[in-house]
N, C-alpha and C positions, 0 to 999 in steps of 0.2 A: 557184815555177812557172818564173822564169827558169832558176835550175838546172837544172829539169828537163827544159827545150826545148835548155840547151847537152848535158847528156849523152844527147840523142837518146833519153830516154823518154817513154813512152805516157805520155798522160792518167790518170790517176786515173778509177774511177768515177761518182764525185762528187766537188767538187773541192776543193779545198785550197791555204788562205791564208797569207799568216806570211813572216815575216825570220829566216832563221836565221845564226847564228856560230861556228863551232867551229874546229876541230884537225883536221889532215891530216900522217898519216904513212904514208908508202912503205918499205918493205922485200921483201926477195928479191930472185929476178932479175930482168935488166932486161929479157929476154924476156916473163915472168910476175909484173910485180911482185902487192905483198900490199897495200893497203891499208887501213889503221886509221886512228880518229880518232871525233872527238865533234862532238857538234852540240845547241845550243842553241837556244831561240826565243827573238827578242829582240823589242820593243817597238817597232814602226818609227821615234818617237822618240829611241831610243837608239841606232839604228845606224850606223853611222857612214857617212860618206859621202851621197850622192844614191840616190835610193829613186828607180826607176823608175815610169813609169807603174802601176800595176796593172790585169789587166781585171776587168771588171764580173762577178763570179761570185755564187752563193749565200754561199761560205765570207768572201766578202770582204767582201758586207756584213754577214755573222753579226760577224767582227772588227770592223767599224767601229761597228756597234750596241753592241756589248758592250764595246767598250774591251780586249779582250785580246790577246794578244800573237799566236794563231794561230788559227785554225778546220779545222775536217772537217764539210763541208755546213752543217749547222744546229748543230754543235756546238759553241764555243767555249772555248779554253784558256786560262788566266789564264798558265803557265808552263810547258815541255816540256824533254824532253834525250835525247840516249841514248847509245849507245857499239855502233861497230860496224868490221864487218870487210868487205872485197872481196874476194876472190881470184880475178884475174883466169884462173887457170889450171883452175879446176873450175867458174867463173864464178855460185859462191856468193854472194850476201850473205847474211851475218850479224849482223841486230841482235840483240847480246848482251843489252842492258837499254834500255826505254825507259820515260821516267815522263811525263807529264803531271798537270796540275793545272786540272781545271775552273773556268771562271769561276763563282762561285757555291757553290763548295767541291765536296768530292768529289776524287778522285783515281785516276788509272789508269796499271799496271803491268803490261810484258809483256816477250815475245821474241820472236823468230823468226828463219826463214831462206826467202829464193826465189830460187828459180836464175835465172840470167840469162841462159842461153847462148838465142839463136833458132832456134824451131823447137820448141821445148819447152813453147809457150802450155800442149799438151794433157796434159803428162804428168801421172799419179795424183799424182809424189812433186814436182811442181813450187813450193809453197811450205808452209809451215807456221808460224802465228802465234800465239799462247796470251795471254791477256790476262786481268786483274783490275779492276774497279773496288770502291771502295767507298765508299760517302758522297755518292754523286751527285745531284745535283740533279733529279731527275725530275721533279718538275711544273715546272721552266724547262723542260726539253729537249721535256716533254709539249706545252708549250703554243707551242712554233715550227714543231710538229708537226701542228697542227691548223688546217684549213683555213681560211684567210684569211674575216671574219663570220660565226665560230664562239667563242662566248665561252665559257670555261672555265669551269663553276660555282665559285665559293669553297670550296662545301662540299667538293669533291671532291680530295681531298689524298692522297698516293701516299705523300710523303715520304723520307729521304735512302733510296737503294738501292744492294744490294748487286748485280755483275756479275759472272760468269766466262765465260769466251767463248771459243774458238777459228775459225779459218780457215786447213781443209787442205785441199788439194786440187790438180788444176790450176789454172792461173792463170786459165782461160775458164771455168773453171766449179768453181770451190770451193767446200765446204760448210762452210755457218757457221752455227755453233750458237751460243745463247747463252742463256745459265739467269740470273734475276734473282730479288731478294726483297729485300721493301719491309718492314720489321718493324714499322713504324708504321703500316702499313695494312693487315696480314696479310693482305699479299698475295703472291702468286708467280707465275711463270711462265715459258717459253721458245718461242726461238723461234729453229726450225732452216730453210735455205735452202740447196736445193740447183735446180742446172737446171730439172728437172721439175717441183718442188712447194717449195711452203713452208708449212712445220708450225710454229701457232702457237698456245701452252697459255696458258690464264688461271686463276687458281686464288684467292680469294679467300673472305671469310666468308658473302658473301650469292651469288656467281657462282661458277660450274666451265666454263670453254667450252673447246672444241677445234676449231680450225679450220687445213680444208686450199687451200689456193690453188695451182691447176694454172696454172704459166705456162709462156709462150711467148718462149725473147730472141731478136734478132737473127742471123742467121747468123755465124758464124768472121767471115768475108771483112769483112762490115760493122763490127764488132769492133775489129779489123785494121785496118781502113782510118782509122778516128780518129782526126786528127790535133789539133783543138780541143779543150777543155774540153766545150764547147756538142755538140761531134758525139759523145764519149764519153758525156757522160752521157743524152744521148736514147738510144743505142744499149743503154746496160744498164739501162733501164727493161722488165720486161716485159709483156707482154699476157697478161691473165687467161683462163685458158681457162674454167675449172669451179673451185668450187668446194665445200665439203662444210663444213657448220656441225654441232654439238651444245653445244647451251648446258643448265647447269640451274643454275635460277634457286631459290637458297634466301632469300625476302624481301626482294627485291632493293627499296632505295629511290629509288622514283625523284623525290623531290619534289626535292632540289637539283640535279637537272637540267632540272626544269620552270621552279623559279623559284632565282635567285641565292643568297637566303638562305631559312633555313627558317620558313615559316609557325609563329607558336606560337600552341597554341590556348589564349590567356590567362585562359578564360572558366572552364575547368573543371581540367585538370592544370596547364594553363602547360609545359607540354611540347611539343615539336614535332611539328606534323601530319604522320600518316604515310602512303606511298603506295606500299606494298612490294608487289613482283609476284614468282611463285611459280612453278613449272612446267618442264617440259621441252620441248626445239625440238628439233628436228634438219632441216637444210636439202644439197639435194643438188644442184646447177646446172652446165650447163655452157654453155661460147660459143655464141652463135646460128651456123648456118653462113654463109657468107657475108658475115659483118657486119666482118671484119676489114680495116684500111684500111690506108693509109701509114705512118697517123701513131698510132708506137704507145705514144705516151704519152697517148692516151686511153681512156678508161674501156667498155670494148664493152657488150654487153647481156649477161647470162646467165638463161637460164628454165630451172628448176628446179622441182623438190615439194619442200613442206616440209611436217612434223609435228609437231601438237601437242598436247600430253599435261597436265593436270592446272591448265593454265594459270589463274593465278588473281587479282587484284587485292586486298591484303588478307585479305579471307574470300569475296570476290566470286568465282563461279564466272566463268573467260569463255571458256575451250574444254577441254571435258572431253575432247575425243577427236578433233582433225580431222587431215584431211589434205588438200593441194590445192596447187596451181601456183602460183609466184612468177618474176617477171619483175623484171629490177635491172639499171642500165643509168645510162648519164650524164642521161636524160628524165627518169628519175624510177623510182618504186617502184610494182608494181603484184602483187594477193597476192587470189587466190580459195580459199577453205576452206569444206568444210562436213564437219560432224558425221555420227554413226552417225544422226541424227533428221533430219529435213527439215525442221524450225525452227532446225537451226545449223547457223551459217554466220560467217563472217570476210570480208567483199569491202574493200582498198584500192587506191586507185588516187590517187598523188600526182605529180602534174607539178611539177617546179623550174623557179624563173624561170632566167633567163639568165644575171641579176647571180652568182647562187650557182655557176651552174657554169663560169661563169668564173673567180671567186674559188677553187673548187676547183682548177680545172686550174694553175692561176699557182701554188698553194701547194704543188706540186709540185715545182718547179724554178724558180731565176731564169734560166738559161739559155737557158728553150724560146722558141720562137721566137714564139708568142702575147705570151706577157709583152715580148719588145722590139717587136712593132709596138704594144700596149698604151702602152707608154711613151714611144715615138716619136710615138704618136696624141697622147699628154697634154704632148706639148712643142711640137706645132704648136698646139695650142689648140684641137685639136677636140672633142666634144660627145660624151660616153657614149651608145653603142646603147641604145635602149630596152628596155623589161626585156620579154622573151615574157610570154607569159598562163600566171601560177598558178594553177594548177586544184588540188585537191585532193578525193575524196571517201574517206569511212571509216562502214562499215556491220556492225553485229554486231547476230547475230540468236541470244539464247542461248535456247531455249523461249518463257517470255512475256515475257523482257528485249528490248526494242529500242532499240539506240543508232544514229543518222543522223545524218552531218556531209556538205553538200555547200559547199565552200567555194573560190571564184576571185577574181581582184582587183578586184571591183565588187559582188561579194554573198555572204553565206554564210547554211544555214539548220541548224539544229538540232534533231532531234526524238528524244524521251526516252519510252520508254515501258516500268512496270511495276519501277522499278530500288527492289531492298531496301537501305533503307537501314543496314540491321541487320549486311549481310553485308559491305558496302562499311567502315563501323568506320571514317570519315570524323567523329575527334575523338568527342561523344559523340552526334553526330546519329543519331538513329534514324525509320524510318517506311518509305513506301512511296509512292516521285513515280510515281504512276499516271501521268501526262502531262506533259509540259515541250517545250514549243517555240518556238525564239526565228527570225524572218526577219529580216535586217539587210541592205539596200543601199547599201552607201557610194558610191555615184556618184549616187543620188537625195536621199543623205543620209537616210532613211523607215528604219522598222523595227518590228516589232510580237513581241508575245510574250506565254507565258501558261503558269501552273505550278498543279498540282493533285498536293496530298500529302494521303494516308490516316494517321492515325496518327503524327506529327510529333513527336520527344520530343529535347529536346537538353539536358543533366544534366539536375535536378530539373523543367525546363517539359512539359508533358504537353498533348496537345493534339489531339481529334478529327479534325478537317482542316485543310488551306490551302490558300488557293488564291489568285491575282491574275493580273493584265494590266497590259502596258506598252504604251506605243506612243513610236517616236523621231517626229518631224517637225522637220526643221533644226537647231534648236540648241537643241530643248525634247524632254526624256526625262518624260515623264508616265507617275505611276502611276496607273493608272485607279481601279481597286479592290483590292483583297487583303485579304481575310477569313481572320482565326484563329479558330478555333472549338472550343471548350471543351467540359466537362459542362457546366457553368453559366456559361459564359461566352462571351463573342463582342465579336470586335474587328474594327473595320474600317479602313483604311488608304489615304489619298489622298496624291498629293504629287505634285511635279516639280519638276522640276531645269534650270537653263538655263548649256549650257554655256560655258564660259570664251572668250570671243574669239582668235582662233588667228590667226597671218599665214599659214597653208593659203591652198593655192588653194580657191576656191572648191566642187571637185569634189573629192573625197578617195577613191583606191583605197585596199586595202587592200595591194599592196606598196609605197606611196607610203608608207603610215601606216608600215609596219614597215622599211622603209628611213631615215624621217627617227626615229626610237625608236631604233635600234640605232644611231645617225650622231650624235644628237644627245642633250641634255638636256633633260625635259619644260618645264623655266621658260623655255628660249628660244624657245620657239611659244608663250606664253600674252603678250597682249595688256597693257600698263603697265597697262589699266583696272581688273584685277586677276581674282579668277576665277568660278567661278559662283553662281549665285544658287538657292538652295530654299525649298520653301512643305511642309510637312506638316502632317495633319491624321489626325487619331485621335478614331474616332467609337464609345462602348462603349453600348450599346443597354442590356446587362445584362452583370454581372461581378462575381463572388463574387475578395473579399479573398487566400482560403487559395490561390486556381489563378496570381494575381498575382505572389504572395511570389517563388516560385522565375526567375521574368524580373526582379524587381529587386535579387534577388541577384546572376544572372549581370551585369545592367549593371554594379553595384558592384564585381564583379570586373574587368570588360571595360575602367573606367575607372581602376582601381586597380590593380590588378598589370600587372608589366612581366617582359619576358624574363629580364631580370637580375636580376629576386627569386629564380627556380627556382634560378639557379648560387647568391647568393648564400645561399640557405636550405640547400642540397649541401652546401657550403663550411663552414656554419657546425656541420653535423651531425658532418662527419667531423674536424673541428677538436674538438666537444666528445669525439667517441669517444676522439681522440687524448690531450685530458686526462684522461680517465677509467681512461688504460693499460691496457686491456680488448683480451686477448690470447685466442686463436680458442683455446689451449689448455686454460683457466682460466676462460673465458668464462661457464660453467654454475655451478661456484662463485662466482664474482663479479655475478652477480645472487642468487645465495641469499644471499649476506652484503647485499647494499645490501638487499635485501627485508625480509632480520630488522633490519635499521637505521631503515628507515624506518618500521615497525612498532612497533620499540619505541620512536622518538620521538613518533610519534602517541599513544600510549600514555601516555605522562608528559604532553601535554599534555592531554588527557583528566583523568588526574590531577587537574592543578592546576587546572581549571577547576573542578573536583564541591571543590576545599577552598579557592577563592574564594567559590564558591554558598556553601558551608556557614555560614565564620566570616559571611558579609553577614547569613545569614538567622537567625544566635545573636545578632546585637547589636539584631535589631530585633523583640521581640515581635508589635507591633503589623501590624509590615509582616508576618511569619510569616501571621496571620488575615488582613488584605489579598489575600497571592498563598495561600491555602489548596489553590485549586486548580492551583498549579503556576505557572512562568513563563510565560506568553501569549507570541505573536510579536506585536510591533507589530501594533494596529488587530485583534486577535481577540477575538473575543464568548466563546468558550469555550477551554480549555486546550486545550494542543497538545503532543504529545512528540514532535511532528517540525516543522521548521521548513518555510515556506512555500514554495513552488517558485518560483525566479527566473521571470518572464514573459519572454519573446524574444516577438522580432518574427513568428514564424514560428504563438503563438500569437493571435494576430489573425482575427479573424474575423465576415464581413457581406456587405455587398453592397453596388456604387458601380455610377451610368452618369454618361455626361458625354459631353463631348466637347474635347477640345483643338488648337489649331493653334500651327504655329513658323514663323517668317519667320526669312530670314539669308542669309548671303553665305562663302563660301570666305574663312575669315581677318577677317568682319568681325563688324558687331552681332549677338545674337537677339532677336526679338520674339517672346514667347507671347503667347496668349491661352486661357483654361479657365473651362469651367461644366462640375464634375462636382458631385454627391449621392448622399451614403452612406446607405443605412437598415441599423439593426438593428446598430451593431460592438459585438462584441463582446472583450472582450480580460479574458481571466481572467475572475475573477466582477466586473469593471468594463462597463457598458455605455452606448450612445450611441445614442438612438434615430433623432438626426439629424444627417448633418454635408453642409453645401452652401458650395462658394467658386467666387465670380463674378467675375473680373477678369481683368488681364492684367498683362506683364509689359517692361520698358523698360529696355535697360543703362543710359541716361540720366536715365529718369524713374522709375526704382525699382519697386515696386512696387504697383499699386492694386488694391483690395478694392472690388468693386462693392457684392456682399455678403459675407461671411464669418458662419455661424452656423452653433453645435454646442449639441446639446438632449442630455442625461443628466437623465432623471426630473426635479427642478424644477429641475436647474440651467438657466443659457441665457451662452453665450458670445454675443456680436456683435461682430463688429470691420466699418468701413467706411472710404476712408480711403485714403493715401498714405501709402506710408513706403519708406526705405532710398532715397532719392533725391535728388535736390537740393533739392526741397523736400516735406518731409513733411506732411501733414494730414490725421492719421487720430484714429478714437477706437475706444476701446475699454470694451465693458460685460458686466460678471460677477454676475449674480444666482443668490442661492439655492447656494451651492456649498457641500454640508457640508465642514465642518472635519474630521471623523472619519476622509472617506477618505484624508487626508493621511498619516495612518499608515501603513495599509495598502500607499497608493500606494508611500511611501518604501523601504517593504520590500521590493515583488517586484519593483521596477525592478534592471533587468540591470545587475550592478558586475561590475571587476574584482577586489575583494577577492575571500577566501575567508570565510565567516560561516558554514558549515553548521558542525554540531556534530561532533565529532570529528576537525576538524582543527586543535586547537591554536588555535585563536582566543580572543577574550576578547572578546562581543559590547556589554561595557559598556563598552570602551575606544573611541579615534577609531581607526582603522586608517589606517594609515601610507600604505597603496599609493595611488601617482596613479592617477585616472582613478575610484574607489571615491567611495561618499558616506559618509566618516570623520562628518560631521556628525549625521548621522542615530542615529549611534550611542551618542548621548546623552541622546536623547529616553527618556524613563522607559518603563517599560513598563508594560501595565496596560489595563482595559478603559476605550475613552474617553477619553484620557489628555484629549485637545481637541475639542470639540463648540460646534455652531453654525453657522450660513449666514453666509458672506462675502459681501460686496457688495465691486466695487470697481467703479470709474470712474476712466476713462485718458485724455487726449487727448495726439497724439506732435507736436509738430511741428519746424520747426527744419530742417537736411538733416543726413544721414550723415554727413558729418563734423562738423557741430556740432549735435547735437540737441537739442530744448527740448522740455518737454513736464512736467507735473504726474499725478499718480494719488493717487485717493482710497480707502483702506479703511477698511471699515465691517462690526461683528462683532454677528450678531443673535442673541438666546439662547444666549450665547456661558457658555463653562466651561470650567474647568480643573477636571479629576479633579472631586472631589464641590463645588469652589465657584465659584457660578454669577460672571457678569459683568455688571455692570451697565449699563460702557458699554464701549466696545473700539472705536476709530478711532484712522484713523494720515494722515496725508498726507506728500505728498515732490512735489520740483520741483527741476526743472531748468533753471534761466534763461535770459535771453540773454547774459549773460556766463560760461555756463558752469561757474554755483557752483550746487550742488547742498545743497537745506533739506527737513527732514522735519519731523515734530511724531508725537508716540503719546499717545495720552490710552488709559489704563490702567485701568478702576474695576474 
């Protein structure tokens, strides 16, 4: 800059920072000499000599932030050069090459020439400059770019870009073009600038947008007259006259601009929730008359129509067809539509506070003269203007969809009515919120609200209605009631919540709230007392077993899987393709070969198990008349040539009501408490005609059984009692429990072995696989193998970490295969020094 104030040139249009070093050479005559020479940027560290003051510009603090050697506005260079020529006599310059090197990587290379003679600002052929980047840093450059409390999503990645670019034209008004493409985002586009208009293309996999901006600069004379940095670059800002949009929207996502990172919906894909919108815009505006001022580096009003077509949220319709007037202006956004029907309609009307459009106008330029009384304001020590009133409302009226937001910085209300949730394809929820309406007052602190869904279904959970109410009152969110309703079932749902102690003031707007969120981290407003406190309570009138299963599947998932299982399980799939060498060409042969492989291995072990059967049943006469009728499966009264079906949990099936509560604190203890009663379970050909458990639950004091008992035909469990605590004192009593169904049981309990027939097993061996019951597979086979009613008697006491406690068994009518038993008891104990004595009397 000093350079360029001793050889009496203009400003720049925006400004430019940097130490340069080179080479000067003169030649010719001394009328006209020629000059050549080079120039470098150097590190104002490295320069030699006393570095003058600099002034306070955009480019200068882009250098001092970044650490690099030069800047252009918000650009930053790690390293520069070029090679060029004067000639005073045609009054030419000619930079032959010039390179730069981005801070951040990336690199840029070009050339050019601009005449110098005066008086020539206007001419067609007054300069010409061609340039290349490649490799550039786009989301740095994106995000200096973007207005000051505007935070970039993470998800949103451009990544390195490619440029070509030129600037021909007169020196007052040149046309600069310039084409980009991002290969990591498949994305593209340009953007041309000329006096009149500026034409700018976006071209991507989910957007196509085209947009034109009518502006307005400065007169010649004012131009001209800029002698400052500060007076040039206000001067080539211009004022928007009209504008012209066409967007088309192929899917476009918009969840990581809502939220930072992406929702995953853990529960059923583990995949990220999607929020893609569809449709065509077309928007047409021009400057209000009259609105144009001084100072034209602000933002004026433009009203316009805009059009739109096929617009859709997901598979949500939300304008089939409208058209209507849009107002857009430094206040705010304001947009009326309605459809071919007179049930649709589009109405927004959004006011910005102050804070924002200030921060807008600053992020314009450091120059302008708001930003130095701004700063001059914060080095007397004076007191930020208060923020204007946030208003906001937004109203779609699509047929019998109704969505209502009216929202300002002391209340907002919400009301929902008629929305599919089928079409919406929000994870796997499905149904139909007939009504949802929430009121919230942040300056009385109060709020109330209340939701009603038809036909509710999210994966496997299926479900008639829901419906509930909240209400806020200070620092306590109560749920009133909320009712799930089943075919055969119905749940009902209380609780509240008290919130965490805040240093807030007393009175909380809601631009106070999103001021101190965006400013700050949520732990530095929560109170050392820690945070809030919950009570729920779950009250089930009537509830059939089989409408349950699919809700404690999803928790199961909901508490089990994490984000990084989905990459991980990816990762692990195209790693095994990779060993499998499995080529997109061969692909069709290479499953017919593993198919006849896998085939014929099944096969031979098939085999060898029919001439294991064989040689067993040539060595044993007698056993041959024993199994006459075939091998039985464990615990079967009659032959079987197909083995028993594994039971899951999914076959389960009865009826429970009850009622349960949970006490607890954000990060601290839970307390339960439950009295539910099952009748009728059934599970396989196993049934239960009663199960009831009464007690509650204590991280400290373990667990107590007020009662616990389960009836099966004459069996009778009881357990009463304390256990898993620090101090236990419970007992336990088993009468009547045949021995026979222990077979059975053993059988169709869910393993991970394999035991069906035909896969190569040998069901007389232990199997090897963890998590299998190997043991089980020793037990003989045969009708009855063990019959008789166990008795046992339990008492546990002791704590969880040193337990004491005895149990007695007792075997009544008790046999083995055809010889009876005459007595069969066993005891076992566990002391208090923690030696462990049994005793079995055998007869």
């Amino acid at each position: 800059n000093a350079l360029r104030e001793t050889l009496a040139a203009r400003p720049l249009p925006y400004s430019a920072a940097g130490t340069i070093a080179g080479t000067l050479n003169v030649t010719g005559r001394s009328e006209n000499p020629v000059f050549t020479g080079t120039a470098v940027a150097v590190h104002p560290s490295q320069a030699e000599g006393s570095v003058p003051a600099l002034p306070r510009t955009v480019a200068q603090e882009t250098v001092e932030e970044s650490g690099g050697a030069g800047a252009y506005d918000k650009l930053p260079v790690k390293s520069a050069s070029c090679v060029y020529t004067f000639d005073t006599k045609s009054n030419l310059f000619h930079m032959h090459h010039f390179n730069a090197e981005t801070v951040g990587g990336g690199e840029i290379k070009g050339n050019g020439r601009v005449w110098c003679e005066p008086g020539k600002e206007e001419d067609p052929d007054g300069m010409e400059f061609r340039f290349t980047g490649k490799n550039l840093p786009a989301d740095q450059i994106f995000k200096k770019y973007v207005p000051n409390g505007i935070n970039v999503p993470s998800a949103l990645v451009i990544g390195p870009t490619m440029v070509e670019g030129s600037i021909i034209g007169a020196q007052l008004a040149p046309k600069v073009e310039v084409h980009w493409n991002s290969p990591e985002s498949e994305a593209s586009g340009s953007v041309k600038i000329t006096r009149p208009a500026a034409h700018i293309e976006l071209h991507a996999p989910s957007v196509d947008a085209e947009t034109v901006l009518k502006t307005k600069y400065q007169p010649k004379e004012v131009i001209l007259a800029a002698v400052t940095q500060a007076e040039a670059t206000a001067a080539s800002k211009p004022v928007i006259e009209g504008t012209e949009l066409n967007c088309n929207l192929h899917g476009l996502d918009v969840m990581p601009f809502v939220n930072d990172s992406y929702e995953i919906d853990r529960m059923t894909s583990s995949q990220p929730t999607r929020l893609k919108l569809s449709g065509k815009t077309h928007f047409h505006g021009e400057l209000v008359k009259g609105s144009e001022e001084k100072d034209f580096s602000n933002f004026e009003n433009i009203v316009g129509e805009i059009a739109m077509e096929g617009l859709k949220v997901n598979n949500l319709n939300v304008a089939r067809q409208m058209t209507g007037e849009v107002s857009v202006g430094k206040a705010g956004l304001k947009v009326q539509a309605r459809g071919l029907r007179p049930d649709e309609g589009i109405d927004v009307d959004l006011k910005l506070p102050t804070e924002s459009l200030s921060s807008m106008g600053r992020s314009g330029g450091g120059e302008s003269e708001g930003a130095t009384k701004d700063a001059a304001a914060k080095e007397d020590g004076g007191e930020a203007s208060p923020l204007s009133a946030f208003q906001s409302m937004f109203s779609l009226r699509n047929r019998d969809l109704r969505f209502e937001i009216n929202m300002d910085s002391k209340a907002a209300k919400v009301d929902l009515r008629n929305l599919r949730l089928d079409e919406l394809e929000l994870a796997s929820l499905r149904g139909t919120v007939e009504k949802a309406f929430v009121d919230l007052n942040f300056e009385e602190q109060t709020g109330r609200g209340n939701v009603s869904v038809t036909g509710p279904r999210f994966s496997g959970l299926q479900g008639e209605s829901l419906g509930g109410s909240f209400r806020w009152e200070g620092d306590i969110i109560r749920l009133e009631r909320a009712i799930v309703q089943q075919k055969r079932s119905k749940y009902e749902l209380q609780g509240e919540y008290v919130l965490p102690t805040t240093n807030d003031m007393p009175t909380l707007d809601m631009a106070t709230a999103l001021s101190q969120m965006r400013n700050s981290s949520l732990s530095n407003t929560i109170s050392p007392r820690g945070g809030g406190r919950w009570r729920w309570q779950v009250s089930v009138p009537h509830a059939a077993i089989e409408e349950m299963l699919p809700a404690a599947q999803l928790l199961s998932r909901a508490t089990s899987s994490y984000p990084i299982d989905y990459s991980n399980a990816k990762g692990m799939f195209l790693e095994g393709v990779k060993s499998l060498r499995i080529t997109a060409q061969e692909i069709g042969k290479q499953l017919e070969d593993s198919a006849k492989s896998a085939l014929a291995s099944q096969n031979r072990g098939i085999d060898e198990k029919e001439d294991i059967e064989i040689a067993k049943a040539s060595k044993n006469t007698e056993g041959q008349q024993k199994w006459a009728k075939g091998i039985p499966w464990i615990g079967s009264k009659t032959a079987s040539s197909k083995p028993s079906t594994k039971l899951g949990l999914q076959d389960l099936k009865g009826k429970w009501k009850g009622s349960m509560q949970a006490y607890g604190s954000t990060g601290g203890a839970v307390v339960a408490e439950f009295d539910v009663k099952g009748e009728d379970w059934q599970w396989g050909s196993y049934c239960m005609e009663n199960v009831n458990a009464v007690g509650d639950y204590h991280p400290n004091e373990g667990l107590h059984f007020e009662k616990f008992q389960l009836d099966a035909g004459d069996a009778r469990l009881r357990i009463v009692g304390n256990m898993l605590g620090s101090k236990q004192d419970a007992q336990f009593r088993l009468t009547d429990f045949p021995l026979s169904l222990l077979q059975s049981f053993f059988n169709v309990l869910p393993s991970n072995a394999i035991t069906e027939q035909g896969m190569g097993s040998n069901p007389f061996k232990p199997n090897p696989i963890a998590g299998g019951l190997p043991s089980m597979a020793n037990i003989p086979q045969g009708d009855d193998f063990i019959s008789g009613n166990l008795y046992v008697n339990a008492a546990l006491g002791g704590s969880a970490e040193a337990p004491q406690g005895n149990v007695n068994f007792q075997v009544l009518d008790g046999a083995l295969r055809n010889k009876k038993l005459a007595r069969a008891e066993a005891n076992a104990a566990v002391t208090s020094d923690q030696r462990f004595t049994f005793n079995i009397n055998l007869q």
